[in-house]
CHARMM-style PDB file with segment names, atoms N, HN, CA, C and O in Angstrom:
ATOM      1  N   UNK     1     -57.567 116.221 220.239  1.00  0.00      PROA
ATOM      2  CA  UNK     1     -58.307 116.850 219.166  1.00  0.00      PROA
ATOM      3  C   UNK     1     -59.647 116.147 218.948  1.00  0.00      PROA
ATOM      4  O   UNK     1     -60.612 116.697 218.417  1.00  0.00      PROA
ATOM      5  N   UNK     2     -59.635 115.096 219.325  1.00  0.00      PROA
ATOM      6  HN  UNK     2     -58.851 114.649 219.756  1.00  0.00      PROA
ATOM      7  CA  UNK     2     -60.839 114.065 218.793  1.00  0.00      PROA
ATOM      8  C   UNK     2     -61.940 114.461 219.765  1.00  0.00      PROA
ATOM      9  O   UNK     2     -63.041 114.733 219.287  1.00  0.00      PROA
ATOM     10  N   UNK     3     -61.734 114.528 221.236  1.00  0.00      PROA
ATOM     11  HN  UNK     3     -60.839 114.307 221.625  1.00  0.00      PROA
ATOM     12  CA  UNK     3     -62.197 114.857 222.472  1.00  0.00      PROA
ATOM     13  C   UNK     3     -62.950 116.477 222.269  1.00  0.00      PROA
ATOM     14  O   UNK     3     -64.080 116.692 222.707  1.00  0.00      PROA
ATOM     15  N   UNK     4     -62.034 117.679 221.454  1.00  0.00      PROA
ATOM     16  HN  UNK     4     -61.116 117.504 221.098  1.00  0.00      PROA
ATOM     17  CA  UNK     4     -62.350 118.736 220.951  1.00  0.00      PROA
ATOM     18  C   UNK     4     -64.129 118.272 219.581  1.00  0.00      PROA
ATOM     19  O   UNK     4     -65.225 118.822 219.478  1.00  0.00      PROA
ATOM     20  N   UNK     5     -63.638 117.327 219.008  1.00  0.00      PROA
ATOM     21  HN  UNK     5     -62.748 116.880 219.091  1.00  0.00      PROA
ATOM     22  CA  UNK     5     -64.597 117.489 217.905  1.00  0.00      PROA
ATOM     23  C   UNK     5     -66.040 116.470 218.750  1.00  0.00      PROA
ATOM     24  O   UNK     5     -67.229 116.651 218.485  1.00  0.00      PROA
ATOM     25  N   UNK     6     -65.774 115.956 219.257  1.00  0.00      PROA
ATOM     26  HN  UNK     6     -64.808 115.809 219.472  1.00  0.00      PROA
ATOM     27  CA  UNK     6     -67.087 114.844 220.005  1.00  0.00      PROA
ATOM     28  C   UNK     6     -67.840 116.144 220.745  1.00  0.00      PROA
ATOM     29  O   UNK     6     -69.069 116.194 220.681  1.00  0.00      PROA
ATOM     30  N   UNK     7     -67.130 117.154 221.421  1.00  0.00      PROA
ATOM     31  HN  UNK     7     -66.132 117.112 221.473  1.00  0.00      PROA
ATOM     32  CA  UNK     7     -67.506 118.083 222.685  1.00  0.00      PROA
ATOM     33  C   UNK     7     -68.481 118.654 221.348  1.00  0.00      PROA
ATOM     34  O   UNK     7     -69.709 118.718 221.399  1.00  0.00      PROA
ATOM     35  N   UNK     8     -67.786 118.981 220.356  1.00  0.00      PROA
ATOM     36  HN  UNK     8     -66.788 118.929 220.314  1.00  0.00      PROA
ATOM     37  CA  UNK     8     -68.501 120.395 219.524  1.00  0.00      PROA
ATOM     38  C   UNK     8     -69.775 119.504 218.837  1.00  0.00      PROA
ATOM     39  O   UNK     8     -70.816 120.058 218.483  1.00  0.00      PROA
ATOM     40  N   UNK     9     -69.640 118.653 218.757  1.00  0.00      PROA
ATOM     41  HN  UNK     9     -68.795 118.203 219.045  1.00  0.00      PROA
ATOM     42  CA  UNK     9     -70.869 117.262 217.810  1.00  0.00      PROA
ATOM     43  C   UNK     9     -72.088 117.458 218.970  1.00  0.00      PROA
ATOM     44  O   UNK     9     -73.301 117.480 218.761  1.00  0.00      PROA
ATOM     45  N   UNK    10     -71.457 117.577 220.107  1.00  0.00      PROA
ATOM     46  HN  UNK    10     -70.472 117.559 220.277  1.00  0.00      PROA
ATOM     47  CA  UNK    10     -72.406 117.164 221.188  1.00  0.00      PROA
ATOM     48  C   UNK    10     -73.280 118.213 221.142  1.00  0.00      PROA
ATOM     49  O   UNK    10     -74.478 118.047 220.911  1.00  0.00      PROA
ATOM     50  N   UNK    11     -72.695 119.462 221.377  1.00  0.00      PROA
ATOM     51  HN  UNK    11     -71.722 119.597 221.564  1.00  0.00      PROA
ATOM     52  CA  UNK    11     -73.336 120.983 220.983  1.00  0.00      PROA
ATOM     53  C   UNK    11     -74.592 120.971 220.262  1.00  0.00      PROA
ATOM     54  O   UNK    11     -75.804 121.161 220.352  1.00  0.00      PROA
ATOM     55  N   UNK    12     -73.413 120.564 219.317  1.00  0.00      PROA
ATOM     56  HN  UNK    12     -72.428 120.409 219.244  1.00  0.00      PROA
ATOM     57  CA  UNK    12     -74.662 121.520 218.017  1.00  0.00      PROA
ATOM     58  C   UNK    12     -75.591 120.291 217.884  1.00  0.00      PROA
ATOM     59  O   UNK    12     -76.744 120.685 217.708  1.00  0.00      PROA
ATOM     60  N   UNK    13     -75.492 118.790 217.908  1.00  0.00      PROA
ATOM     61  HN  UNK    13     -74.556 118.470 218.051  1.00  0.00      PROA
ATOM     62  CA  UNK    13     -76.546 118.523 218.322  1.00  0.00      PROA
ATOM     63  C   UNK    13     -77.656 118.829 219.656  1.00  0.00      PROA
ATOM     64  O   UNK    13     -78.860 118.766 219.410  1.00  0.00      PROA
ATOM     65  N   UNK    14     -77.377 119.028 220.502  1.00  0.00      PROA
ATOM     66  HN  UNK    14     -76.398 119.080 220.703  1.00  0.00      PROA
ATOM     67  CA  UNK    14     -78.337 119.886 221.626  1.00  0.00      PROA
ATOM     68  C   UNK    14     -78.910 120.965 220.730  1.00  0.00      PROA
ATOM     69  O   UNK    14     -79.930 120.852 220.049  1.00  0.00      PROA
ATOM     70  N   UNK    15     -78.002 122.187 220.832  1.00  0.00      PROA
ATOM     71  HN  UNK    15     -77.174 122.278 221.384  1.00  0.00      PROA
ATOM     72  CA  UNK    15     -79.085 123.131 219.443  1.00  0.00      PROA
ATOM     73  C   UNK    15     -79.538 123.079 219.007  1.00  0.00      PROA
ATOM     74  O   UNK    15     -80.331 123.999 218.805  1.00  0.00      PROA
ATOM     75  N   UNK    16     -79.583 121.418 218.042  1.00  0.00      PROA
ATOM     76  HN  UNK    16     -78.939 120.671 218.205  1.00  0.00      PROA
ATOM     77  CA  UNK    16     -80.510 121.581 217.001  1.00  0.00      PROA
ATOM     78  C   UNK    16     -82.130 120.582 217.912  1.00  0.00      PROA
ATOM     79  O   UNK    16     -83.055 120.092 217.263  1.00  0.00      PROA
ATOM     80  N   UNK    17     -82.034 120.547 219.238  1.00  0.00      PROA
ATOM     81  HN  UNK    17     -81.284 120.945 219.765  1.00  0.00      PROA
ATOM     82  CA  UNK    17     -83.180 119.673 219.314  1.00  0.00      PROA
ATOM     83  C   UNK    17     -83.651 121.096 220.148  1.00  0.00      PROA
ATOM     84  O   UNK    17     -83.060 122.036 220.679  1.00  0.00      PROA
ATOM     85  N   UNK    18     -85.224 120.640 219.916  1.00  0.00      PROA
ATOM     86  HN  UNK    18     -85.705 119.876 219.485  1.00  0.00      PROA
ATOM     87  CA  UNK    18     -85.837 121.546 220.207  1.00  0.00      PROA
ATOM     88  C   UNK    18     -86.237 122.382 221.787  1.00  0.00      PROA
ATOM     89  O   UNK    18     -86.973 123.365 221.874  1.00  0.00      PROA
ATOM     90  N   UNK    19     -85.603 121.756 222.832  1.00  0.00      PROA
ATOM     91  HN  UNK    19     -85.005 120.957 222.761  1.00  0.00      PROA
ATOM     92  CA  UNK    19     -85.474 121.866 224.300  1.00  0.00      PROA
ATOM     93  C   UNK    19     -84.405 121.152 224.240  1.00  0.00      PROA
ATOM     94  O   UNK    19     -84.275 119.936 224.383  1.00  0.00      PROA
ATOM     95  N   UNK    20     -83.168 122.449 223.886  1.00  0.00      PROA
ATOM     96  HN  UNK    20     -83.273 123.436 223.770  1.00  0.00      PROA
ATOM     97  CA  UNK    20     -81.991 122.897 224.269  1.00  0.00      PROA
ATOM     98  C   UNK    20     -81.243 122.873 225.602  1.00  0.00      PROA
ATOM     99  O   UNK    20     -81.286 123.977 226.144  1.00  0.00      PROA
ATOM    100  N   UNK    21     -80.772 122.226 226.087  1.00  0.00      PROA
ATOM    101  HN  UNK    21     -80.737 121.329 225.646  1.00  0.00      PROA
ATOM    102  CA  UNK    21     -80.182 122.906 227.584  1.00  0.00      PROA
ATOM    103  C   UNK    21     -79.521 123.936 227.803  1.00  0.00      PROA
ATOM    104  O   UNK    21     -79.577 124.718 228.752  1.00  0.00      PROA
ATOM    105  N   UNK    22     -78.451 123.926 226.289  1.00  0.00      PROA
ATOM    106  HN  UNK    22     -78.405 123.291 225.518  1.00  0.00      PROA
ATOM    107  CA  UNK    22     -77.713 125.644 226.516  1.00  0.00      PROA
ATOM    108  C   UNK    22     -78.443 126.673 225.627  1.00  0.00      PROA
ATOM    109  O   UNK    22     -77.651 127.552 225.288  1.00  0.00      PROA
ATOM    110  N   UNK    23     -79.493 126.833 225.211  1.00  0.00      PROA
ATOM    111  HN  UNK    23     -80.136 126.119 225.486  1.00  0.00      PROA
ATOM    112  CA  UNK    23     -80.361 127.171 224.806  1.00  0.00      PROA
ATOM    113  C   UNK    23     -80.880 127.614 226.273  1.00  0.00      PROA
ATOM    114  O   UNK    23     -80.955 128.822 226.497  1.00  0.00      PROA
ATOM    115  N   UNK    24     -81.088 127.082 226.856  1.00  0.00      PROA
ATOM    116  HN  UNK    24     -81.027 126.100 226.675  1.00  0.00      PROA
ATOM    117  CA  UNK    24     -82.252 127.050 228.513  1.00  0.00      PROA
ATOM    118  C   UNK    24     -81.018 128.100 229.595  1.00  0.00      PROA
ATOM    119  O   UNK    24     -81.091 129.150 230.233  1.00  0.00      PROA
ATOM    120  N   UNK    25     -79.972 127.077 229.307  1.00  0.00      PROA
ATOM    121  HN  UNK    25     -79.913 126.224 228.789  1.00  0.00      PROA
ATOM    122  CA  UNK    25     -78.650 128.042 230.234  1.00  0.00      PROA
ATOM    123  C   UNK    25     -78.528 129.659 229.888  1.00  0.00      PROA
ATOM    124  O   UNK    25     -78.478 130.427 230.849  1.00  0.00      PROA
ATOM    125  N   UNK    26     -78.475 130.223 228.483  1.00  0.00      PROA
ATOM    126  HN  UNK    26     -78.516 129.599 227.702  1.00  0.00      PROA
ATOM    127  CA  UNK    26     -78.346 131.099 228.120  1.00  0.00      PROA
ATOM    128  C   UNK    26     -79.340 132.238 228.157  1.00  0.00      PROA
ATOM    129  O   UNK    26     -79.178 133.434 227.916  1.00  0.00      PROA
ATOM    130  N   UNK    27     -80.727 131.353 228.629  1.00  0.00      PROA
ATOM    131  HN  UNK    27     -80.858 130.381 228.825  1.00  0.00      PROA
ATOM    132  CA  UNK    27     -82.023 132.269 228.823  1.00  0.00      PROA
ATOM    133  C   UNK    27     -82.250 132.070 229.918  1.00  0.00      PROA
ATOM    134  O   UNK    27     -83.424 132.310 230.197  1.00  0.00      PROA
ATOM    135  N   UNK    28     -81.381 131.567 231.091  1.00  0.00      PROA
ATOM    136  HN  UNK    28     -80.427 131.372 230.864  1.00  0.00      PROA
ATOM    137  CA  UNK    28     -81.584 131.764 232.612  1.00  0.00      PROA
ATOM    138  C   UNK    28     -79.976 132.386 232.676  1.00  0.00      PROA
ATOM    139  O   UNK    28     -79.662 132.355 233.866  1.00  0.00      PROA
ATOM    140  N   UNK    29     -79.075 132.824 232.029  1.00  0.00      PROA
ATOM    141  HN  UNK    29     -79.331 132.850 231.062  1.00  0.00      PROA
ATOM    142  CA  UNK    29     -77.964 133.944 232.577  1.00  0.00      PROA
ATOM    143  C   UNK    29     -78.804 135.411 231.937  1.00  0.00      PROA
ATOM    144  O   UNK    29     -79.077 136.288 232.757  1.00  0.00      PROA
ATOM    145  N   UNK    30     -79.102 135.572 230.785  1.00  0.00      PROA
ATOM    146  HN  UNK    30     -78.880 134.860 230.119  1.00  0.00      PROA
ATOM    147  CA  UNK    30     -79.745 136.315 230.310  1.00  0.00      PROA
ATOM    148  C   UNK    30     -80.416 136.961 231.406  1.00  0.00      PROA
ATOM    149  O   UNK    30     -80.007 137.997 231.930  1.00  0.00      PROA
ATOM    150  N   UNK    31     -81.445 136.340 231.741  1.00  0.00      PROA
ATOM    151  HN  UNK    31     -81.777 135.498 231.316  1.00  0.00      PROA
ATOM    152  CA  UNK    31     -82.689 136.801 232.732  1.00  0.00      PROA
ATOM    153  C   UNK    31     -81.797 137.332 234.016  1.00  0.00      PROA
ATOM    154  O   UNK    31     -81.957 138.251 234.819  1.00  0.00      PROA
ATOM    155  N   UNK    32     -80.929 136.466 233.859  1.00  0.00      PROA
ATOM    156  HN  UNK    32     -80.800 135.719 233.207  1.00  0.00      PROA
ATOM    157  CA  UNK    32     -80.461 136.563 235.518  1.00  0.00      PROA
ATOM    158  C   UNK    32     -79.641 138.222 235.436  1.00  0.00      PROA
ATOM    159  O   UNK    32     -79.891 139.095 236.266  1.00  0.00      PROA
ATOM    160  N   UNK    33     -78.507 138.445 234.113  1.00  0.00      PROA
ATOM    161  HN  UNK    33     -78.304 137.735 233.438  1.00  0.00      PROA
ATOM    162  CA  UNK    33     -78.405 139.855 233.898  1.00  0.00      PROA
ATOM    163  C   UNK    33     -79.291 140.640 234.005  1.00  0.00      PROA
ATOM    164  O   UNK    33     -78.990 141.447 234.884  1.00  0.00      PROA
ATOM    165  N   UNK    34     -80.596 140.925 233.418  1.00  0.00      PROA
ATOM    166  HN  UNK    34     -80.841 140.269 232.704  1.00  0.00      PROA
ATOM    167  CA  UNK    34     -81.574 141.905 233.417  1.00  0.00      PROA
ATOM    168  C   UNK    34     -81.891 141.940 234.692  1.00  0.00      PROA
ATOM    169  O   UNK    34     -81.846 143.068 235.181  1.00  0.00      PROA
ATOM    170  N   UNK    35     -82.223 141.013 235.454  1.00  0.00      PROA
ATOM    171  HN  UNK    35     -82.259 140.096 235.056  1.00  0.00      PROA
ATOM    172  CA  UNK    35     -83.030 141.137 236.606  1.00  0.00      PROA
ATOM    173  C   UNK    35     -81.854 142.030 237.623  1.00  0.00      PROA
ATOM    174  O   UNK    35     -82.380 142.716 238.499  1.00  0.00      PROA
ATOM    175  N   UNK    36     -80.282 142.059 237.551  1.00  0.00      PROA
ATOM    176  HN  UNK    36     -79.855 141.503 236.839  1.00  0.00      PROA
ATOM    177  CA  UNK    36     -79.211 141.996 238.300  1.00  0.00      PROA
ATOM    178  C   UNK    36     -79.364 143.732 237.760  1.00  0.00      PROA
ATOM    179  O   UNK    36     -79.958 144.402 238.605  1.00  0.00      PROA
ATOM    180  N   UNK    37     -79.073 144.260 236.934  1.00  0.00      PROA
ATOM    181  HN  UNK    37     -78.591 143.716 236.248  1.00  0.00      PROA
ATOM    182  CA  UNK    37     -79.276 145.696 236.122  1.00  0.00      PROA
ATOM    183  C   UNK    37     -80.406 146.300 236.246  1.00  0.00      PROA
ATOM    184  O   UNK    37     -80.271 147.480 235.925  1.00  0.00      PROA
ATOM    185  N   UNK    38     -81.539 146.028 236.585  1.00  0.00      PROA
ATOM    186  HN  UNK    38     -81.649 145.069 236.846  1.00  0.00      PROA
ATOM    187  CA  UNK    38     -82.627 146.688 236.616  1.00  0.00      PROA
ATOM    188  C   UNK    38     -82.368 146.638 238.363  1.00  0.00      PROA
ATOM    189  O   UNK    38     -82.287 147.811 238.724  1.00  0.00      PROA
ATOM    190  N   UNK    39     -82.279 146.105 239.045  1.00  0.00      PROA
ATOM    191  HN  UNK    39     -82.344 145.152 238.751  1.00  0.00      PROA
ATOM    192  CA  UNK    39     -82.610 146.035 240.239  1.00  0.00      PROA
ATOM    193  C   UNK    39     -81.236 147.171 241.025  1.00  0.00      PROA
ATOM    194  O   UNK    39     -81.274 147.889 242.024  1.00  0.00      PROA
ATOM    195  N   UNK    40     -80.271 146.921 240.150  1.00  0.00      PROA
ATOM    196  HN  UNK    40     -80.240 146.338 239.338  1.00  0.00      PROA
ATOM    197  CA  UNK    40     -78.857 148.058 240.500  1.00  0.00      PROA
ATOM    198  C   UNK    40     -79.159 149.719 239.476  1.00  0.00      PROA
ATOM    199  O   UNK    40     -78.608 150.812 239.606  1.00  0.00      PROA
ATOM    200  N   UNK    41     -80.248 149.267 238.497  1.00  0.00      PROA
ATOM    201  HN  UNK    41     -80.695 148.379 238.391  1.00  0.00      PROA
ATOM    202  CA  UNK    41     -80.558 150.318 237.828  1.00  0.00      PROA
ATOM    203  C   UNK    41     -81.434 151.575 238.496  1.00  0.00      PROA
ATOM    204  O   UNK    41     -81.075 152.752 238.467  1.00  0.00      PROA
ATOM    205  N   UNK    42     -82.317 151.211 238.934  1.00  0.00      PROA
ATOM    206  HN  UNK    42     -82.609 150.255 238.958  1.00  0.00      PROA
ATOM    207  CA  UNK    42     -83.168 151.361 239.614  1.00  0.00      PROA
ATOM    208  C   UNK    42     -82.738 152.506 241.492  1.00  0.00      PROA
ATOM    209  O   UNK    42     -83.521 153.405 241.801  1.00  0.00      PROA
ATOM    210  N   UNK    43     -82.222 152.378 241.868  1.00  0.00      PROA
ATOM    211  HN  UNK    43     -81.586 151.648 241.616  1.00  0.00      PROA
ATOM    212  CA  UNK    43     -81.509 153.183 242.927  1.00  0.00      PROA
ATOM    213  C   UNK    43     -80.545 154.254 242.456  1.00  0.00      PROA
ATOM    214  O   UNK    43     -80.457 155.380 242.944  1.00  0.00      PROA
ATOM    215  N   UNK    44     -79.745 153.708 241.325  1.00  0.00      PROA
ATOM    216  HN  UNK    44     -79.817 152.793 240.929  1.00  0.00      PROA
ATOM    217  CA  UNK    44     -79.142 154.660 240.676  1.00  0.00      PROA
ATOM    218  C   UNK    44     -80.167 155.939 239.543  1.00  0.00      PROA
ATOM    219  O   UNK    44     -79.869 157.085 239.208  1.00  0.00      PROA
ATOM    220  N   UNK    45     -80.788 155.515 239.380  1.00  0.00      PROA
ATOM    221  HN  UNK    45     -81.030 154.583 239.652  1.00  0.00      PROA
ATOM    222  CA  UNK    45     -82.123 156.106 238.628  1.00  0.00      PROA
ATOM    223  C   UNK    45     -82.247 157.358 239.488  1.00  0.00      PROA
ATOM    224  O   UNK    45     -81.718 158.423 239.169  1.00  0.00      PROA
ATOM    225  N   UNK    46     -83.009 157.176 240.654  1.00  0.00      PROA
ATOM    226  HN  UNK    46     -83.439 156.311 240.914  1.00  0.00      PROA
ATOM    227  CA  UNK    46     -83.335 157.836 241.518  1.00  0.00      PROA
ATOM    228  C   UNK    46     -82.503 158.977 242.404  1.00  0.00      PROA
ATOM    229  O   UNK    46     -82.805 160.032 242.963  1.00  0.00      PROA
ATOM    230  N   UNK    47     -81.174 158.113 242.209  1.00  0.00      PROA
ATOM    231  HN  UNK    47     -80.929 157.256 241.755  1.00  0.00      PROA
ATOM    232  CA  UNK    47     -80.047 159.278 242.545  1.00  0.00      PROA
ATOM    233  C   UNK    47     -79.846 160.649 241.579  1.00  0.00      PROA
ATOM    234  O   UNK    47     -79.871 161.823 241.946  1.00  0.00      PROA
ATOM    235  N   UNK    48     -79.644 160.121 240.255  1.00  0.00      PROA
ATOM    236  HN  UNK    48     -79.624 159.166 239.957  1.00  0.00      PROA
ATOM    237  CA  UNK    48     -79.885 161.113 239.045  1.00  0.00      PROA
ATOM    238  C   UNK    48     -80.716 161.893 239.066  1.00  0.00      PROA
ATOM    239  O   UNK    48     -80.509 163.094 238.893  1.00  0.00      PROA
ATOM    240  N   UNK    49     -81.858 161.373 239.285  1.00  0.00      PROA
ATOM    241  HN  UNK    49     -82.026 160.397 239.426  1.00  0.00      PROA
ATOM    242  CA  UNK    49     -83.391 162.488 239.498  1.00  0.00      PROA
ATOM    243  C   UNK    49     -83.012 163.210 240.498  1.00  0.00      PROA
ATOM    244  O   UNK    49     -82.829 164.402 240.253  1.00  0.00      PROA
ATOM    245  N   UNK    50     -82.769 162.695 241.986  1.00  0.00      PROA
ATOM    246  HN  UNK    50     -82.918 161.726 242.185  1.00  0.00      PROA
ATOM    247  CA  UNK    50     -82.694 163.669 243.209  1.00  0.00      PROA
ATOM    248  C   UNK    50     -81.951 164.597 242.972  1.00  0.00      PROA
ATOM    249  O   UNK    50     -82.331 165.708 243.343  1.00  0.00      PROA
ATOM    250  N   UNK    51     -80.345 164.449 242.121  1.00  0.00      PROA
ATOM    251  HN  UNK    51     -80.036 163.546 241.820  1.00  0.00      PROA
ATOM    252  CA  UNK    51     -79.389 165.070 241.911  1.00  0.00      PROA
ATOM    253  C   UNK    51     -79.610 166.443 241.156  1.00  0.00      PROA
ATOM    254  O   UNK    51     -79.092 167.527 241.426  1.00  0.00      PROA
ATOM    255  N   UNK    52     -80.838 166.021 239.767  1.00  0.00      PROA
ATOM    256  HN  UNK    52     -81.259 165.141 239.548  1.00  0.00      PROA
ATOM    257  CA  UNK    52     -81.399 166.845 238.798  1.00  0.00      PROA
ATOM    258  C   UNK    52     -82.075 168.020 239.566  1.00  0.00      PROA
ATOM    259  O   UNK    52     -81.774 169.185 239.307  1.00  0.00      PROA
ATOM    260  N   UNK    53     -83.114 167.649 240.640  1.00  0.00      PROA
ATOM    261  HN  UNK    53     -83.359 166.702 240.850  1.00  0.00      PROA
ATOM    262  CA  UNK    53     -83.787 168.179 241.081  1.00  0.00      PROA
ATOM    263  C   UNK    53     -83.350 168.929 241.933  1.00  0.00      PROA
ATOM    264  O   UNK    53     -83.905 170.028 241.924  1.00  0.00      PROA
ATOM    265  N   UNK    54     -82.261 168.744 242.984  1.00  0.00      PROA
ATOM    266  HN  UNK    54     -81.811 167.852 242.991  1.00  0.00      PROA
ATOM    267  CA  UNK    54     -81.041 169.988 243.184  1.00  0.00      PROA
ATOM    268  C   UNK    54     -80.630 170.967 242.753  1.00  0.00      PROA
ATOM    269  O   UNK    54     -80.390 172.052 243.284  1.00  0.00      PROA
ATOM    270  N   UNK    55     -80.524 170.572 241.645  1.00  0.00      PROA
ATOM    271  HN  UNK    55     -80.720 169.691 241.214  1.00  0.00      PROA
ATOM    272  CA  UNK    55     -79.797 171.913 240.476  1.00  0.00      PROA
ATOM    273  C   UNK    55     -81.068 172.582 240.297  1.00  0.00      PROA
ATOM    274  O   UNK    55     -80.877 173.787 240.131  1.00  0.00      PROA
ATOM    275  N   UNK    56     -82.268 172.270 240.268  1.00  0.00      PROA
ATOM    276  HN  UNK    56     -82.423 171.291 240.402  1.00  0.00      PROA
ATOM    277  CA  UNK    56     -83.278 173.337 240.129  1.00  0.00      PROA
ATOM    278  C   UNK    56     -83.774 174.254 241.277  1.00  0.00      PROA
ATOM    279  OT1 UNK    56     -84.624 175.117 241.054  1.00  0.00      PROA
TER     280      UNK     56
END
């Protein structure tokens, strides 16, 4: 339990300083989602349109 409360001390001190590491971690998975969705977004996009443009 003690090992539990040192881990969480450790945290939220990082948070509170101003260059964060999981602060930094969370805005390089972040980025790394968008970039992963736009780039799988993007082909699928284009399928929809071609598909649309069929039906006309």
């Amino acid at each position: 339990m003690e090992a539990i409360k040192l881990v969480a001390r450790a945290i939220t001190q990082d948070l509170n300083r101003e260059e964060s590491n999981v602060i930094e971690a969370i805005g390089k998975g972040t980025e790394f989602l968008f970039k992963f969705i736009l780039f799988l977004g993007i082909p699928f996009f284009l399928f929809v349109l071609s598909q649309f443009f069929k039906l006309l």
